[in-house]
C-alpha positions as CSV (number, residue, x, y, z in Angstrom):
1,X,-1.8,16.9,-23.7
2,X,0.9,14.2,-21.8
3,X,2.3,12.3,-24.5
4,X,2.3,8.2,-22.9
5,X,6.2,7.3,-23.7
6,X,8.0,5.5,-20.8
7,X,11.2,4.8,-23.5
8,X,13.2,7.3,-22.4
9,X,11.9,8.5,-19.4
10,X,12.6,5.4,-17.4
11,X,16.8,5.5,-18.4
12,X,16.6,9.2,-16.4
13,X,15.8,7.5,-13.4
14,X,18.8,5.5,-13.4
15,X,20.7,7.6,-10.7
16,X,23.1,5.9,-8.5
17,X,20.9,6.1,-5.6
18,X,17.9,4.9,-7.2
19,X,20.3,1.8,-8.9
20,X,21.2,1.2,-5.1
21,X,17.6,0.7,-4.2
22,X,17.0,-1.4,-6.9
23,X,19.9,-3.8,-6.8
24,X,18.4,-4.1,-2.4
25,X,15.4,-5.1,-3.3
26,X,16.2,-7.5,-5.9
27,X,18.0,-8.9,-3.4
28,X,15.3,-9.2,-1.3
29,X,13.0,-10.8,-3.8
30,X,15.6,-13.5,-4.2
31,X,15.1,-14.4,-0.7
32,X,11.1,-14.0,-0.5
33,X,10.8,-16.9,-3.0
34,X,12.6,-19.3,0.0
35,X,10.1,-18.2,2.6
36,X,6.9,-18.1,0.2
37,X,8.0,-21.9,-0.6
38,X,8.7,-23.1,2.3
39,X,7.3,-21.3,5.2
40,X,3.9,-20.7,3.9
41,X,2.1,-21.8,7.2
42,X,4.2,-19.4,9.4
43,X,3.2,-16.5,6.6
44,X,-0.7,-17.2,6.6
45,X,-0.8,-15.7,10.2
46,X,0.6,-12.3,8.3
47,X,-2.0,-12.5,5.4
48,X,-5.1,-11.7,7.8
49,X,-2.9,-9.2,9.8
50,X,-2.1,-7.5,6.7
51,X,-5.5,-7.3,4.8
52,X,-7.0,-6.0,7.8
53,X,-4.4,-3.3,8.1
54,X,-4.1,-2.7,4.2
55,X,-8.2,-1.9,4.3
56,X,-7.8,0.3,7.3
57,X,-4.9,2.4,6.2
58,X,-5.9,3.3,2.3
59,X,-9.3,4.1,3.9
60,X,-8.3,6.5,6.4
61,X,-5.6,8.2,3.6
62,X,-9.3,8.6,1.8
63,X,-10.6,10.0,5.0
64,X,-12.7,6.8,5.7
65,X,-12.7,5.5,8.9
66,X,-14.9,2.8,11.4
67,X,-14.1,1.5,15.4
68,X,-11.1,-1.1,15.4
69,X,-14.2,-3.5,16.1
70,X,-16.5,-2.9,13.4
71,X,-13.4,-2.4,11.3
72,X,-12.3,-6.4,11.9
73,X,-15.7,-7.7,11.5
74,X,-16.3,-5.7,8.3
75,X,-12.8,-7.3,6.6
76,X,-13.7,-10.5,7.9
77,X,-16.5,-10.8,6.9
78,X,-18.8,-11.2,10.1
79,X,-21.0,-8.2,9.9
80,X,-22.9,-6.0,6.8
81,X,-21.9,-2.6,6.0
82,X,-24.3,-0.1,7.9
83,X,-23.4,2.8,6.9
84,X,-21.3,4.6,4.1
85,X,-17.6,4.6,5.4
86,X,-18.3,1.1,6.3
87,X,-19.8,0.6,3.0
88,X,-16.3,1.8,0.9
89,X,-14.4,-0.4,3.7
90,X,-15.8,-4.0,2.3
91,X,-15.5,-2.9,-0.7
92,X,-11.9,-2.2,-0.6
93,X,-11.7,-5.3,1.4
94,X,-13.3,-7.8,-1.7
95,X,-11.0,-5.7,-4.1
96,X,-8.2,-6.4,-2.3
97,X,-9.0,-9.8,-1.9
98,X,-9.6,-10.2,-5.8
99,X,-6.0,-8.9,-6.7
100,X,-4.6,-11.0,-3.9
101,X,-6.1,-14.4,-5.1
102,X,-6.0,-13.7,-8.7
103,X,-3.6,-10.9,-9.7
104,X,-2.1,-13.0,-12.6
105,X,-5.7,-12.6,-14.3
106,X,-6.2,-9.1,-13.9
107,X,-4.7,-7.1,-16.9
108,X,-4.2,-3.5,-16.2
109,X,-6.7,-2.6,-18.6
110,X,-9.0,0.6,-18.7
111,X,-12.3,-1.9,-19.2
112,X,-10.6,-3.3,-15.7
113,X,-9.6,-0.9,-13.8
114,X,-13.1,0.4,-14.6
115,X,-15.0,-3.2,-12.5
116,X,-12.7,-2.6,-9.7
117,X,-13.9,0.4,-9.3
118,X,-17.5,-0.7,-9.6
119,X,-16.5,-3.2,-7.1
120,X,-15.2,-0.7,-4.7
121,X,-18.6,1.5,-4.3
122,X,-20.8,-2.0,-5.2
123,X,-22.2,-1.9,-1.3
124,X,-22.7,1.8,-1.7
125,X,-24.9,2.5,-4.8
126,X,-22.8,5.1,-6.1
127,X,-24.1,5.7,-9.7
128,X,-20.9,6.8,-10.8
129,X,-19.0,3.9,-10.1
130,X,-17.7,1.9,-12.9
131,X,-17.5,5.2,-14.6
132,X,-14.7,7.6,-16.1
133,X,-15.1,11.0,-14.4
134,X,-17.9,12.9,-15.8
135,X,-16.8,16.2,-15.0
136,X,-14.2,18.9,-15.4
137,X,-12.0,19.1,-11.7
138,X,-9.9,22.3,-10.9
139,X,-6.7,21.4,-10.6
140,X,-5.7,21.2,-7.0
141,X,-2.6,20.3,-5.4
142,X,-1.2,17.9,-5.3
143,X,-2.5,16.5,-8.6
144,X,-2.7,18.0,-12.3
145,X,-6.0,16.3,-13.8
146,X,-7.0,16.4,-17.3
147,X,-10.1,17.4,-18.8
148,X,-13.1,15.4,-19.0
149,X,-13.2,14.9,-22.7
150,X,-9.6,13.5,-22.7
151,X,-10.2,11.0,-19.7
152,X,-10.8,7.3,-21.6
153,X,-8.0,8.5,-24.5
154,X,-5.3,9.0,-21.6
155,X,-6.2,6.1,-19.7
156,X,-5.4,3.6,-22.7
157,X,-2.5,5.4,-23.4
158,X,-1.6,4.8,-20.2
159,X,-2.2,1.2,-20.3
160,X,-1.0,0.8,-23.7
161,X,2.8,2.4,-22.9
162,X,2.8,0.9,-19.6
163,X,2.4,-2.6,-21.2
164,X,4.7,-1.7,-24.8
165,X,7.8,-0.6,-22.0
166,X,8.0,-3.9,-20.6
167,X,6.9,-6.4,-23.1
168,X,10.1,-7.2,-23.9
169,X,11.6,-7.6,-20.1
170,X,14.5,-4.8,-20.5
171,X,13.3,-2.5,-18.2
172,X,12.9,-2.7,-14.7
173,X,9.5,-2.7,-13.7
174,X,10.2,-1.3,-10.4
175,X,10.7,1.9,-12.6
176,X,8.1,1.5,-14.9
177,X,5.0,1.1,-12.2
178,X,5.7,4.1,-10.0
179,X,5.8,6.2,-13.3
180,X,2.5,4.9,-14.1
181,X,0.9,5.4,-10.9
182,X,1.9,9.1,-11.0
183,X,0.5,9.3,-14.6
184,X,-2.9,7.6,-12.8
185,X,-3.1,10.2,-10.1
186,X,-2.4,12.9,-12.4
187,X,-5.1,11.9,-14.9
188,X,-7.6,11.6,-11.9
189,X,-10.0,9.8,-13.8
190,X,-12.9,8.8,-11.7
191,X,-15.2,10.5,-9.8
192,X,-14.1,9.6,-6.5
193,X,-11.5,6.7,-5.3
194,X,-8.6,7.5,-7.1
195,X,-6.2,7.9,-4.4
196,X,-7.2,4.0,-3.4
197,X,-7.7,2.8,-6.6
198,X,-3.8,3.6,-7.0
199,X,-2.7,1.9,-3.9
200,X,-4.5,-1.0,-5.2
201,X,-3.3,-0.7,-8.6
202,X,0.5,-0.7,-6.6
203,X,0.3,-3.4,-5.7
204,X,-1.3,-5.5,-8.8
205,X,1.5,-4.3,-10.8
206,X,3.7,-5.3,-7.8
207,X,2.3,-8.7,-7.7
208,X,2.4,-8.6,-11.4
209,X,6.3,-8.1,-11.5
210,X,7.0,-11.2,-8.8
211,X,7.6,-8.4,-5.5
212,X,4.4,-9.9,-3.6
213,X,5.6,-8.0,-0.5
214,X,2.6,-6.0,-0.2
215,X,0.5,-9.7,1.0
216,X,2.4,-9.9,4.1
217,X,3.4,-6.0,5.1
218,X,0.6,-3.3,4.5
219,X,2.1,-0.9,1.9
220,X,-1.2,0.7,2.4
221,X,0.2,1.5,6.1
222,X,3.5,2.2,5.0
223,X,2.3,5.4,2.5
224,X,-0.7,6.1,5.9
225,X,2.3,6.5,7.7
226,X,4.3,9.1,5.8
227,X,1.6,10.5,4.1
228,X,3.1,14.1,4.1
229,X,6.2,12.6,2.0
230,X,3.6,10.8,0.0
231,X,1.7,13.8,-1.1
232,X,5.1,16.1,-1.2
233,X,6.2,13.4,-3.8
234,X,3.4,13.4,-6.0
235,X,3.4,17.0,-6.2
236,X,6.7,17.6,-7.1
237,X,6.8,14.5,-10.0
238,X,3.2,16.2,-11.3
239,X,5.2,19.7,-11.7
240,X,4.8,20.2,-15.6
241,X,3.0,17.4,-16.4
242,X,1.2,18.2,-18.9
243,X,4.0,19.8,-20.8
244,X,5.7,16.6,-20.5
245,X,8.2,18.0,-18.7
246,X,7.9,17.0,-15.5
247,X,10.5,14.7,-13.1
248,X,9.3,11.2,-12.5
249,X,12.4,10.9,-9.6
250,X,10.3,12.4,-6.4
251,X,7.6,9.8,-6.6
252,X,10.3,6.8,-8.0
253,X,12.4,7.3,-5.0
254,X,9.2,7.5,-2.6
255,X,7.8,4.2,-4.2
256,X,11.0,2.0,-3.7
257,X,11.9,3.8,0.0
258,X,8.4,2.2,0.4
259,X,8.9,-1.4,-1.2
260,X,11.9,-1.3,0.4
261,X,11.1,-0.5,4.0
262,X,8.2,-3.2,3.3
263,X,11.1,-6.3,2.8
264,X,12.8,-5.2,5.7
265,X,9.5,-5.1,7.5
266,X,9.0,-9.1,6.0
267,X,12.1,-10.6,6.8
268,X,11.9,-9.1,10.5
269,X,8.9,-10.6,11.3
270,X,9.4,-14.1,9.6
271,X,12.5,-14.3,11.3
272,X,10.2,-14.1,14.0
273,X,7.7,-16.1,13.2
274,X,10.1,-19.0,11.8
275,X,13.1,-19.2,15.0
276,X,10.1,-20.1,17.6
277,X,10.4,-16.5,19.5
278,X,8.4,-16.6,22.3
279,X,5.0,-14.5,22.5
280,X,6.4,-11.9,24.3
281,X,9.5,-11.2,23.2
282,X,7.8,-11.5,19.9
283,X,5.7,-8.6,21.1
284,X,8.9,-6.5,22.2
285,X,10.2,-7.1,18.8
286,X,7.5,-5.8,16.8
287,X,7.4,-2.3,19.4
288,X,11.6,-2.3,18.5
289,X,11.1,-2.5,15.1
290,X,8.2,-0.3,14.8
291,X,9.7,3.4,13.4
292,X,8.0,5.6,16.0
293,X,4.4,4.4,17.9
294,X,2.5,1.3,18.0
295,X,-0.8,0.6,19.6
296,X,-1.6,-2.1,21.3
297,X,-4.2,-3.3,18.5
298,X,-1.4,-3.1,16.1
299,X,0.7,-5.3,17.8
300,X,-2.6,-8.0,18.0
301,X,-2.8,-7.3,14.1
302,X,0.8,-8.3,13.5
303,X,0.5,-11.4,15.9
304,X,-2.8,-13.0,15.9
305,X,-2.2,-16.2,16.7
306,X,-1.1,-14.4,20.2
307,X,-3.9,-13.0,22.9
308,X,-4.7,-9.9,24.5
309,X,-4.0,-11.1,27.5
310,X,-0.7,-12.2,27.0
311,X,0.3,-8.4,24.8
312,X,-1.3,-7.0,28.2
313,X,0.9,-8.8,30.0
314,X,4.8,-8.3,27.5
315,X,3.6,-4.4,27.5
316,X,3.0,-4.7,31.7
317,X,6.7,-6.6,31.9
318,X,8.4,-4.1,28.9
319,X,7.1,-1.0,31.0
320,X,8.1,-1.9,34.6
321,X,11.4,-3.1,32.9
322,X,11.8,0.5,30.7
323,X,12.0,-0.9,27.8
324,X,9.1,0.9,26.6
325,X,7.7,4.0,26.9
326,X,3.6,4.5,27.0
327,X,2.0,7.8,25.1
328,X,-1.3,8.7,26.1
329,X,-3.8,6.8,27.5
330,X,-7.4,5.1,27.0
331,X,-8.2,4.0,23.3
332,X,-5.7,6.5,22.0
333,X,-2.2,4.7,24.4
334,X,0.6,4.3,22.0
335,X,3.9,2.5,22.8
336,X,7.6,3.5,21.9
337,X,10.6,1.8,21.8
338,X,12.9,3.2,24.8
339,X,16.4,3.5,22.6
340,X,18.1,5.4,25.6
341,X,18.1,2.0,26.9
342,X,20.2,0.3,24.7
């Protein structure tokens, strides 16, 4: 059985590269406080952006998936669930919206993390929801699992060391929360939903600790996007878990790549947001600061105050001029940054 004990697991994470990471993003959260303060106008035309692309992303990690246009009426709110992707999508949207608005009143408790998961499935009617697993699970890559019986006992440990490690503010919890998220995944203890009920659980433990990142940049994207490193990471930190044996470092270093890519991500686009770009060479700056492809209703996400017409018209002007390249075409038309250019 995996012994809870995060005392002196967390001090073998202290490597110079993950100290580097650490002392960036600290850095970073310095700075977010300014713009939080005193730019909150310019940052609410992120928050819809980033629920909408929060719910879309976890989803399809879970294989769940609607149209771009059902998708954005589900998260706002405009339309009922018909059927049962849709279903799990507004329930990850109220979810998310409960640890957004209230995340300082949300203890990471088994008792809670049991009515967020009934909140989850509440459109669908899944009778398991709200519910520790109720079955034995063969262990399949790239998680561990432990038997059924031992489910509620692991999950207060969990909680329990989780909460003893940083009750007295000595440890970083930027170390702490990744090491419990693994310890989540590898416990597997619901039924279905664990892989979104962990993102979740990211980032009210993220909110928790002061880096409230995650409102304004879609972690949920972020892990969608390199979901190959993702799963490579958990599997190597769940090697030997239950021997107590195994290497927390994998998944750490994944975690605060992540967090970290997300500030660099925020600053870009207040910067942005706060200098009075305009529209279109905001457009051309989200495409050159976008690793790899963007579509066109990405771009609308990140800039909704701006229309389709005028993105239309900054991708017509970026392409004529080569400063983009177009993939595809249709629904499926992606855009690159041409960096042969510059």
């Amino acid at each position: 059985m995996h012994i809870f004990d995060y005392s002196k697991a967390w001090q073998k994470a202290l490597t110079p590269d993950i100290v580097a990471l650490l002392t960036k993003i600290h850095e970073y959260k310095v700075r977010q406080a300014f713009f939080v303060d005193y730019k909150a106008e310019a940052l609410t035309q992120l928050l819809e952006s980033t629920k909408l692309q929060s719910t879309e992303a976890s989803n399809i990690i879970a294989g769940v998936s609607a149209s771009d246009e059902r998708l954005k009426k589900i998260v706002n709110d405009k339309t009922r669930p018909q059927n049962r992707n849709e279903q799990e999508i507004a329930g990850y949207r109220d979810v998310l919206s409960t640890i957004n608005e209230s995340y300082a009143y949300v203890p990471f408790k088994s008792n809670i993390i049991l009515q967020l998961h009934q909140n989850l499935y509440k459109y669908s009617g899944d009778a398991a929801a709200g519910k520790f697993r109720a079955f034995n699970i063969k262990s399949a890559a790239p998680y561990v699992t432990v038997e059924v019986q031992a489910v509620p006992q692991a999950v207060d440990g969990l909680c329990s060391a989780f909460e003893e490690i940083l009750k007295d503010g000595e440890v970083d919890p930027l170390i702490i929360i990744p090491m419990a998220i693994l310890d989540f995944l590898c416990v597997q203890p619901l039924n279905n939903g664990n892989g979104r009920m962990s993102r979740l659980l990211t980032l009210l433990l993220l909110y928790q600790a002061g880096y409230i990142v995650g409102k304004y940049i879609s972690i949920e994207k972020l892990i969608e996007q390199s979901q190959e490193t993702y799963r490579q990471a958990i599997r190597q930190s769940c090697s030997d878990w239950h021997e107590n044996e195994n290497d927390y470092l994998p998944f750490i270093r994944y975690f605060l790549g992540i967090v970290l890519k997300a500030y660099k991500e925020f600053f870009e686009r207040t910067e942005l947001l706060t200098k009075g770009v305009s529209k279109p060479d905001r457009v051309a700056a989200i495409i050159k600061n976008t690793s790899g492809k963007i579509t066109k209703t990405e771009i609308l996400n990140q800039c909704p105050n701006v229309s389709e017409i005028t993105v239309q018209r900054a991708l017509a002007e970026l392409l004529q001029n080569g400063d983009i390249i177009k993939l595809g075409g249709g629904r499926y038309t992606q855009y690159v940054w041409n960096r042969e250019k510059e």
